[in-house]
C-alpha positions in Angstrom: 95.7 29.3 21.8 92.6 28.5 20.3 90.5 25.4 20.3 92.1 22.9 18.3 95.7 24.8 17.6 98.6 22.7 18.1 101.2 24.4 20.3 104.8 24.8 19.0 107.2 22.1 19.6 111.0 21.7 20.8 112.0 18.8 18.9 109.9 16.3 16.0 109.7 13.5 18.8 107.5 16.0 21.5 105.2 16.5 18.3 105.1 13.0 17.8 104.5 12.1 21.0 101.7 15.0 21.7 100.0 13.8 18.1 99.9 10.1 19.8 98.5 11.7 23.5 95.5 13.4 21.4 94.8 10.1 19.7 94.4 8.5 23.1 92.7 11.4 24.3 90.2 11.2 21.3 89.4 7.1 21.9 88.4 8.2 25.5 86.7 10.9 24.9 84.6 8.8 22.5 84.5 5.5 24.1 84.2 6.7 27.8 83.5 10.5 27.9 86.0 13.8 28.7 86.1 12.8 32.5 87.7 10.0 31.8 90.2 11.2 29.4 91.0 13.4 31.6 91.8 11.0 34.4 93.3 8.4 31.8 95.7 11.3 30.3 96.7 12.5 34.0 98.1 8.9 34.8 100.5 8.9 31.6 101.3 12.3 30.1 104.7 13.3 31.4 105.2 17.0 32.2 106.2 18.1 29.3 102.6 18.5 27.9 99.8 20.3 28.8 96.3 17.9 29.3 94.1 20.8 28.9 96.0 21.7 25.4 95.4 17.7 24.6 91.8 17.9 25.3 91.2 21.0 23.1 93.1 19.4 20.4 91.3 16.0 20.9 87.5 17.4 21.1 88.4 19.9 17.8 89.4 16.8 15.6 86.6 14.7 17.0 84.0 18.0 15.9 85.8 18.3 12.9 85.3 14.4 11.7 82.0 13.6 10.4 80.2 11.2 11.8 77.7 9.2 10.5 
């Protein structure tokens, strides 16, 4: 998968739900760094999604944003 692709999804609720997990994963990785992310994610993502897959997705919007 490459940096940033959004895996395929069994229902419109797991896409939901991954959408909102990247958005969290996004705030931390701004507000707190990617350690923390991390850490946050582990304590609240239920098995059904992948943190590394999160992260990538998180870090490519937050790259592809420009800031300023």
């Amino acid at each position: 998968m490459a940096i940033g692709e959004r895996p395929c999804f069994l229902s419109r609720g797991q896409e939901r739900e991954f959408e909102m997990l990247v958005g969290y994963a996004r705030c931390g990785i701004s507000s707190c760094g990617e350690g923390h992310a991390r850490l946050a994610l582990e304590a609240v993502v239920p098995l059904s999604h992948d943190i590394g897959a999160i992260i990538r997705c998180a870090k490519a919007d937050l790259e592809a944003v420009p800031h300023g």
